[in-house]
Structure formats: C-alpha cells, structure tokens
C-alpha positions as CSV (number, residue, x, y, z in Angstrom):
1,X,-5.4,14.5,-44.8
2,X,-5.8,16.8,-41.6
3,X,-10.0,16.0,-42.1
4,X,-9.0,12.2,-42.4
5,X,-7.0,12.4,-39.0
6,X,-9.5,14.3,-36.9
7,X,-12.0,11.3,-37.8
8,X,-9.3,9.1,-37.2
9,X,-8.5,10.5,-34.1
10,X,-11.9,10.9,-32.9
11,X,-12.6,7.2,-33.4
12,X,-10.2,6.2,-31.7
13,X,-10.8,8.3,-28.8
14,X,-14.8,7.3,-29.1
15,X,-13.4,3.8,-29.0
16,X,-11.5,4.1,-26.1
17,X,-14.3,5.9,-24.2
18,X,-16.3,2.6,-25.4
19,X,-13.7,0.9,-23.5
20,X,-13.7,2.8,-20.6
21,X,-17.7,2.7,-20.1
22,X,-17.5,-1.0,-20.3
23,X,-14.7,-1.4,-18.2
24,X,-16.3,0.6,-15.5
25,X,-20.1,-0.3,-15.8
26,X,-19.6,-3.1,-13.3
27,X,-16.9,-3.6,-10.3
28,X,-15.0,-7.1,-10.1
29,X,-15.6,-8.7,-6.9
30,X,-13.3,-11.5,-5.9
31,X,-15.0,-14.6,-4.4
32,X,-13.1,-16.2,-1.9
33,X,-12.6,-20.5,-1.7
34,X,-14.1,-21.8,1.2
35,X,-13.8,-25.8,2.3
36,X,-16.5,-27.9,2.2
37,X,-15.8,-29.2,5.5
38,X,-15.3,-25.4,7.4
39,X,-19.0,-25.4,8.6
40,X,-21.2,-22.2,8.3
41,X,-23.8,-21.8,10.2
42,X,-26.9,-19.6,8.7
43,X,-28.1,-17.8,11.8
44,X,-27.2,-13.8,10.7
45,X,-23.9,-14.1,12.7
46,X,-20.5,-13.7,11.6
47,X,-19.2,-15.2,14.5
48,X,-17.3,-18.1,12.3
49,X,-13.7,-17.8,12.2
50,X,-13.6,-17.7,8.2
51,X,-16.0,-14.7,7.7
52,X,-13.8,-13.0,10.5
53,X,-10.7,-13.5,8.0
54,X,-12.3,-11.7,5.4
55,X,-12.9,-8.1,4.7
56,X,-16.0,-6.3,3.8
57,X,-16.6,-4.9,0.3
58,X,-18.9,-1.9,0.7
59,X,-21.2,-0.5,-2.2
60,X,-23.1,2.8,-1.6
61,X,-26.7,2.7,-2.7
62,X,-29.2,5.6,-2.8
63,X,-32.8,6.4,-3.2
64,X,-34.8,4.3,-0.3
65,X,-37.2,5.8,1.9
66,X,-36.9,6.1,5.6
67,X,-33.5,5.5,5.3
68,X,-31.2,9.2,6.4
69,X,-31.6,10.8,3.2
70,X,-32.0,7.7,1.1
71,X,-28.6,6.3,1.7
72,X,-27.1,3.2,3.3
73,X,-24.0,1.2,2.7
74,X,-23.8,-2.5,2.5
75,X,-21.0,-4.2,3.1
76,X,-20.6,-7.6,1.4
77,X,-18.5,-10.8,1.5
78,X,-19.3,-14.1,-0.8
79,X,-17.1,-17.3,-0.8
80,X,-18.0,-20.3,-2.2
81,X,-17.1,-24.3,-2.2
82,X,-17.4,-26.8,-5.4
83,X,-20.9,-26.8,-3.9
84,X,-22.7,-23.9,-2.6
85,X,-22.0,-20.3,-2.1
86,X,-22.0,-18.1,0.9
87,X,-23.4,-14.3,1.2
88,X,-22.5,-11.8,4.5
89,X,-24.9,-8.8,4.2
90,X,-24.5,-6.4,6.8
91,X,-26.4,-2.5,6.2
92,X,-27.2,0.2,8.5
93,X,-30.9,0.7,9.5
94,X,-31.8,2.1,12.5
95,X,-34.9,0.7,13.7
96,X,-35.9,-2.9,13.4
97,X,-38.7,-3.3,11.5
98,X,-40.9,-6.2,11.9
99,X,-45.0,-4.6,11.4
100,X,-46.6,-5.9,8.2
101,X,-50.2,-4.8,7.3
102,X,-51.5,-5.2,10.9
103,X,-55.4,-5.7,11.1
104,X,-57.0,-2.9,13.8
105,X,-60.8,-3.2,15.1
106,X,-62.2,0.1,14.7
107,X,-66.1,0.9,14.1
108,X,-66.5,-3.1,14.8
109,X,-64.9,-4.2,11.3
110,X,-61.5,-4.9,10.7
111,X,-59.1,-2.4,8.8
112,X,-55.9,-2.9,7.2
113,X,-53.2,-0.7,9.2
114,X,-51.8,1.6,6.2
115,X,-50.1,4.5,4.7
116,X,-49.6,3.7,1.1
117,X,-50.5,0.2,0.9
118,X,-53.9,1.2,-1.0
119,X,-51.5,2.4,-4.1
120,X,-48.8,-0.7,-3.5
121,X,-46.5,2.0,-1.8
122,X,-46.6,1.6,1.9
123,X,-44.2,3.6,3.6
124,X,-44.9,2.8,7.3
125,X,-46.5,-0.4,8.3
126,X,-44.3,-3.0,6.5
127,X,-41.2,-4.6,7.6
128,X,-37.6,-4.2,7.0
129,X,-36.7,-5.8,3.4
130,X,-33.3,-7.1,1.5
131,X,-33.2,-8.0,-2.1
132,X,-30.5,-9.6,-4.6
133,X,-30.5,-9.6,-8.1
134,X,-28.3,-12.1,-10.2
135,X,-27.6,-12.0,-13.9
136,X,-25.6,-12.9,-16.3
137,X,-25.1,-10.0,-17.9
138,X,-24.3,-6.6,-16.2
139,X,-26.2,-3.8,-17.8
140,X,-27.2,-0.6,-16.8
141,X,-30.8,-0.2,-14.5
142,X,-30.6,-3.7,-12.7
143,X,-29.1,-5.0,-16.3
144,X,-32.2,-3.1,-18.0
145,X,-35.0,-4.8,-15.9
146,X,-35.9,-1.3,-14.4
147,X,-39.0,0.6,-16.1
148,X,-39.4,3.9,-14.6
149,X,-43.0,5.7,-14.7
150,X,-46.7,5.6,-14.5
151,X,-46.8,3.6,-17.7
152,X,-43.5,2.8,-18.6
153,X,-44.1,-0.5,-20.5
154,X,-45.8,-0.3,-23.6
155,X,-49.4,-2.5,-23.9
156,X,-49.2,-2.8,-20.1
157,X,-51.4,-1.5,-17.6
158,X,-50.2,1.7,-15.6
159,X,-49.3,1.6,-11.8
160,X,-50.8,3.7,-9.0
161,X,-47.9,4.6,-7.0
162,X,-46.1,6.3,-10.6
163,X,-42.7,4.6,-9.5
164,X,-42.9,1.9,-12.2
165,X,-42.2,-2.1,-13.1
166,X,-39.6,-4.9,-13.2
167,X,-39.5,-6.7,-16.7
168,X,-37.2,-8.2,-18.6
169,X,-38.1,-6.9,-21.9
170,X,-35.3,-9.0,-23.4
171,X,-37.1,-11.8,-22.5
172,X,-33.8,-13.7,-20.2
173,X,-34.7,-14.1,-16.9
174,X,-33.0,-12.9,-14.0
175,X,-32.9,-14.1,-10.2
176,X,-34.3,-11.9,-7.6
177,X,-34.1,-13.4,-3.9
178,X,-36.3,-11.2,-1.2
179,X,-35.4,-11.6,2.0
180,X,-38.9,-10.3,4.3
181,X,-38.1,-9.6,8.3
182,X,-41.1,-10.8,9.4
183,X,-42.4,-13.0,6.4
184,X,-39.5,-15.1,5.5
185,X,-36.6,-14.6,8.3
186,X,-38.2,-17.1,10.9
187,X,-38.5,-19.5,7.5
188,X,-34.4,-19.2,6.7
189,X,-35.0,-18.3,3.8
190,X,-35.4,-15.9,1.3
191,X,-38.4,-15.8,-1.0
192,X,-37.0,-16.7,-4.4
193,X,-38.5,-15.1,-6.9
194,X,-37.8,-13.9,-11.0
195,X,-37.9,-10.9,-13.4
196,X,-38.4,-12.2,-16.9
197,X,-41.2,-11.0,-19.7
198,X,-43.8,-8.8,-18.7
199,X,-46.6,-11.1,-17.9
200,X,-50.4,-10.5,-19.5
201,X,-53.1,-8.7,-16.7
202,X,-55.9,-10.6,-15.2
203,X,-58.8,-8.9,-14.5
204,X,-59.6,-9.0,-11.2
205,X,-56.3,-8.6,-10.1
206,X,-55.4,-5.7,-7.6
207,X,-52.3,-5.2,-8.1
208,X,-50.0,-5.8,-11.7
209,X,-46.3,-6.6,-11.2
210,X,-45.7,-7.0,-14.8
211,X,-42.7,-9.5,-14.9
212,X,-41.8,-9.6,-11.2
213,X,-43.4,-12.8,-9.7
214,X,-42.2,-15.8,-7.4
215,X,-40.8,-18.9,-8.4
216,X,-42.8,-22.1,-8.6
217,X,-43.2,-24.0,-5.2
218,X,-44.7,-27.6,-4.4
219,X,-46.3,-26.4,-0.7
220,X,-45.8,-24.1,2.2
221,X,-45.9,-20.2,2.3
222,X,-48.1,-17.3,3.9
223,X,-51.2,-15.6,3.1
224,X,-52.4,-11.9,3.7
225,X,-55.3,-13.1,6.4
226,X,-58.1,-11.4,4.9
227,X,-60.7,-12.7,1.9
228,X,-60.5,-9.3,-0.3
229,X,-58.9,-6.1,0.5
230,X,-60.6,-3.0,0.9
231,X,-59.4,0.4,2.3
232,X,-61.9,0.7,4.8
233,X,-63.1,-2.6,5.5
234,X,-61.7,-6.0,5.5
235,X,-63.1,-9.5,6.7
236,X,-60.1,-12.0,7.9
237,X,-59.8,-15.1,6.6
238,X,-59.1,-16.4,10.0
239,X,-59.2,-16.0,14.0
240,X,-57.3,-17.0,16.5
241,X,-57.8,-20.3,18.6
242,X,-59.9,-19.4,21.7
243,X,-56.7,-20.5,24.2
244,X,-54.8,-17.2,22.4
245,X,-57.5,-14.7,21.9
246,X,-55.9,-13.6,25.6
247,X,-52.7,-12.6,23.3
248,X,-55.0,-10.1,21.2
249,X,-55.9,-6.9,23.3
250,X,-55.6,-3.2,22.0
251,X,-52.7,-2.6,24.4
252,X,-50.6,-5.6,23.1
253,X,-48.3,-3.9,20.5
254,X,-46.0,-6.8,19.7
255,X,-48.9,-8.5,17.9
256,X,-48.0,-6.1,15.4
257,X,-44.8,-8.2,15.0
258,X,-46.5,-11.2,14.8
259,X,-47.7,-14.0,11.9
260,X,-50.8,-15.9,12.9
261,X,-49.7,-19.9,12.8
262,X,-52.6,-21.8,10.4
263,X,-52.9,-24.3,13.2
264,X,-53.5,-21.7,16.3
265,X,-56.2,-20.1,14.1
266,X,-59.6,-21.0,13.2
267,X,-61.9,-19.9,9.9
268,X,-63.0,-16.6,10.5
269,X,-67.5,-16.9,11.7
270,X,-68.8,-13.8,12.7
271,X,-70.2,-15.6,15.9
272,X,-66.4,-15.6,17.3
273,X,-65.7,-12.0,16.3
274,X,-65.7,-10.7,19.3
275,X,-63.0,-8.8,19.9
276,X,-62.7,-5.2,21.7
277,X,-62.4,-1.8,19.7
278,X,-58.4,-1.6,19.3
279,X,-57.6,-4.8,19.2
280,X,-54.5,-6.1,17.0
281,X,-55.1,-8.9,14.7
282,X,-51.6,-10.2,12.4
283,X,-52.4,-9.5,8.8
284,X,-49.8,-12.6,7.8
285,X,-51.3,-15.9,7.8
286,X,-49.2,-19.1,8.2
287,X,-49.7,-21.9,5.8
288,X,-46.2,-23.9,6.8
289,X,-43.0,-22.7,8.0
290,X,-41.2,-22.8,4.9
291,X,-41.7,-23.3,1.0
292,X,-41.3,-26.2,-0.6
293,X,-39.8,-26.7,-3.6
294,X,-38.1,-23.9,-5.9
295,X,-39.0,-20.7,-4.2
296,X,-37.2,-22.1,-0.9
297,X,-34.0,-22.6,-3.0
298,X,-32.1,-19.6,-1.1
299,X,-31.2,-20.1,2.6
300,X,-30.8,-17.0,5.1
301,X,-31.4,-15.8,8.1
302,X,-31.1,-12.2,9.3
303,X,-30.1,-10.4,12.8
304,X,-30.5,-7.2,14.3
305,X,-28.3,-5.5,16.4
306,X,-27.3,-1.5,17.3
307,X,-28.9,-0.3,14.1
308,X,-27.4,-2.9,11.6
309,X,-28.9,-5.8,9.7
310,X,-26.7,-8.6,8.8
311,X,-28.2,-11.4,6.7
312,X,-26.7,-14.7,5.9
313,X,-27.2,-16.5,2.9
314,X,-26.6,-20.0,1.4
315,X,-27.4,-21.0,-2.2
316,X,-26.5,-23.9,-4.4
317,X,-24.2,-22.7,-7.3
318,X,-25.8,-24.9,-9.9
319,X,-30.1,-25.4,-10.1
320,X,-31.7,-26.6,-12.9
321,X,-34.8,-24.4,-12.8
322,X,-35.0,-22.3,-15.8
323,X,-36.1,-19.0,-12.9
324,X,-32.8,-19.4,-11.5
325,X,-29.3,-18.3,-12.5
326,X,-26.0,-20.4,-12.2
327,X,-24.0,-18.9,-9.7
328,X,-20.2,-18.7,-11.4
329,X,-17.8,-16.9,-13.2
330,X,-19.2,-13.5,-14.4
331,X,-22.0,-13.4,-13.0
332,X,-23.1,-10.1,-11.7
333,X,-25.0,-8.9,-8.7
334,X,-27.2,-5.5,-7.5
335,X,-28.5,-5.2,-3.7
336,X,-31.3,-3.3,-2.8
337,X,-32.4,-2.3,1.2
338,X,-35.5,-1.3,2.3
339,X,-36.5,0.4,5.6
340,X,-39.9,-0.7,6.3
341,X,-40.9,0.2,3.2
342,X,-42.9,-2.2,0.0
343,X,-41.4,-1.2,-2.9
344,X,-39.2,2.0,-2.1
345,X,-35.9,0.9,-1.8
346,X,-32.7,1.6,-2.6
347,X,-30.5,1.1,-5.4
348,X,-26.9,1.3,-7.5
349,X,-26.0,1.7,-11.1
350,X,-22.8,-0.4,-11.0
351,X,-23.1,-4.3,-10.4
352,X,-20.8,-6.6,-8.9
353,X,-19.3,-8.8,-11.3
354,X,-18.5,-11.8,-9.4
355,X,-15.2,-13.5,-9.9
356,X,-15.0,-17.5,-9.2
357,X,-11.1,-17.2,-10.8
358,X,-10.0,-18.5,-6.9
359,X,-11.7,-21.5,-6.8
360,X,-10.8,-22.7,-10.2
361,X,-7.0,-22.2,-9.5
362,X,-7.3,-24.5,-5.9
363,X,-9.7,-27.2,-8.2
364,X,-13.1,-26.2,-6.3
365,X,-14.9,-26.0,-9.8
C-alpha cells in the first residue's frame, strides 16, 4: 500500500507540475475596448489621449546583437474595436538606424557595404528592425517555429551564418509582421509575411529561408538595386536621374539613409557610370510606395526619439487570407527587436496570450 501511494503521490504531484508549466508557458495580456469613433492616428506617436490612459506591459527579451548585452525591454499596449486592433511598441535602442546594404565606388565597380551580409548575418550596415509573431497556439521556441543550428531541419539545406531557420514543421501557419526602418516605415506598414512548412530549395537561390517568406501581394514593393550579388563586385540595376546625381558624392553620408525612387532613377548603362571613387549609391530600389494587396495588410509607422523606438500598428482583426491569423480571444503573441542587425535579434520564451474577454462583455465582438 505504501508503494501504491508513492505512485499515487507522485502522479499527482507530476500532474500538478503539468499544470503549473502550462499555466505559466504564456502570460495573459488584457486587451483593452477602444471606440470605433476615438480616432488613432498611425504616426509612431502616443500623443492620443486613449493610449495616454493606458499603462505599459513590459516583457524582457534577450539575445540580440548590438543591443547592451543583448537586452531590451518592450513595453506594450493593444486595444481593439469590433473592427481592427491597435499595437503601442515602444523599446530602447540607442542609435537610430536607418543604413541598409549601401552601394560604395571603389576600384571603379560598385561594392555592397557589408559585414556579414555575405553569410545572411550582417551586423552593421542594415537598419533597425521590429517583428511580431501571432499564433494560435502558445508553444515553446516562437510556438515551435524556431530551428536552431547549421542544419537543424532534416532534408533541408544548411545555412551559413550556423544560427538556423523558421518553419513550421507542424505544417499551421503562423503570422509574422516585419516592421523595416528604412524599407517599410516611410510605406506605413509592416511587411507581412508567414512561417508555415519548410519550402523545397531552388537552385540558384542565394539564400534559403526554409518556411519564412512574405505574403502574396498584387503590386508595389522594393528591390535590392543591383542584378546579382557578389562580395566584391556588383553591377546596379539602376542610376540616378541626371538632375540628382549632384545628391551622390563620397562626402554625402545621409545617402546611406536613403531608398532610390523607381521614377528618379534610370536603367543602369555603363556610359552614365560616372561617378567619383567614394561615392554613395542606395542599395534599396523603389518599385511603389507601398504593397498592394496582402502583404500591406498591417499598418505602422515608427518614431525615434532619445534612444527609444515606438511603433504604431493597426491591423484588421478578421482576414480571410489563409497566411494570416485572426486576431481574438487566445491568441498569442512573441516580439522580437533588432538593432541594425538582419537576422540577430532578440527573443522571449513566454508569449503573450491575448485576452479579447473586455470587448465581449461591452458587445464589441
């Protein structure tokens, strides 16, 4: 009888610890009810008198580079009307990041300014990032869609920077918005993209993402502005109109900060190229000022200010594409930071499990 207790005993106790870890592998968060009719404006401010009412949530997150020893906190509110919902992201970053890839003119040729891009893990040259992942289930490792390793999917090609992949092995989708400080911010938007099932390699392909890709769109976008990419050499795809080629000299740093507009450029002839040693050229091509169609589902807009990013963001709760998920009850949510960094950034364990209870009781869903 004393044998038959102790296993008694001991499954309750393994039970209860079964409890515990599910009670405590994601944190509630309590979205507020907002009216339709109490106007936010999407411009990275929280100047309205509702998101002053409201106090942040903060979750710690770990692991990015260039950030003081990895860490930054990000402070959070969400509310949400029968309609849309409503995101305040505010983190700590000290320096403002806006370079991405910038062409130089050394040797007369064209490089790509990098350290790491070559292996997909630049570390200096890129600009600030944000991401958000939604899912409707609130699993460990970004609900299981983090692969860790050189070669950590099975069949799958291996990656150069050794950090590893995004998949969704499970083969559910999950939403991942990507909000770009240079790329996407003067769009509003973020870029909306999806982890689902590993995809197949091309050949010919640089780089492999495995199941991390964007969402469908109907138009509109950017471009890296060069035809192939090469560590030493690269030939862009285009050249500035001849009325701003006075913008482009060695000593002009902010075109460092800069996309090239499709419409102020011209297809790159070797005849034009003749631009001094130093000179700056913006690696990110315009094609339109925003997408079209379901990758420019997710509004935002984000603004610097005494070493602090906040980012604003507006998405319908309910989209029928079968990349996004619903935003409502249960639904939980991981942030991730990155301080001019590609693919370094940082990261929790615990999600946020949102709670739409509040707008069910006051009839907003």
């Amino acid at each position: 009888m004393r044998f038959k207790w102790h296993l008694i005993s001991f499954g309750l106790l393994a039970g209860t610890g079964l409890f515990i870890f599910e009670q405590n592998k994601s944190l509630s968060f309590q979205v507020l009810p907002h009216e339709h009719s109490d106007f936010i404006a999407i411009d990275g401010q929280d100047s309205e008198p509702f998101w002053q009412n409201i106090k942040w949530r903060t979750i710690n997150t770990y692991g990015g580079a260039n950030f003081n020893n990895g860490y930054t906190p990000v402070q959070i509110k969400i509310a949400s009307n029968e309609v849309e919902s409503y995101f305040l992201f505010r983190w700590q970053d000290e320096t403002k990041s806006l370079t991405h890839l910038p062409l130089v003119k050394l040797n007369q040729q064209w490089q790509v300014k990098q350290q790491g891009f070559h292996t997909f893990n630049e570390t200096r040259y890129y600009e600030d990032k944000f991401a958000v992942l939604l899912s409707q289930s609130c699993d460990h490792g970004g609900d299981g869609t983090a692969h860790l390793g050189k070669s950590p999917i099975k069949g799958k090609p291996a990656n150069g920077h050794g950090k590893g992949y995004h998949g969704a092995l499970d083969g559910r989708v999950r939403d991942l918005w990507h909000w770009k400080a240079l790329r996407t911010n003067d769009m509003v938007q973020m870029d909306d993209n999806v982890i689902a099932a590993p995809r197949s390699a091309k050949s010919g392909d640089r780089r492999y993402t495995a199941g991390y890709f964007a969402d469908g769109k109907e138009s509109g976008a950017y471009v890296m502005n060069w035809l192939w990419y090469g560590k030493s050499k690269v030939i862009p795809k285009r050249l500035p109109l001849p009325e701003y080629q006075h913008m482009y000299r060695a000593d002009n740093q902010h075109i460092e900060q800069a996309v090239l507009p499709w419409f102020s450029s011209t297809p790159y002839k070797p005849l034009l190229d003749t631009y001094p040693e130093g000179t700056l050229l913006s690696s990110v091509l315009y094609r339109s000022n925003c997408f079209e169609g379901d990758r420019g589902d997710v509004t935002a807009k984000g603004h610097w200010q005494d070493g602090y990013w906040t980012l604003e963001v507006a998405r319908r709760n309910k989209k029928g594409s079968e990349y996004d998920v619903a935003l409502e009850q249960g639904v939980c949510l991981w942030v991730a930071a990155f301080d001019h960094a590609q693919i370094a950034h940082t990261r929790h364990q615990r999600p946020l499990k949102l709670d739409y209870s509040a707008l069910s009781q006051k009839g907003k869903l």
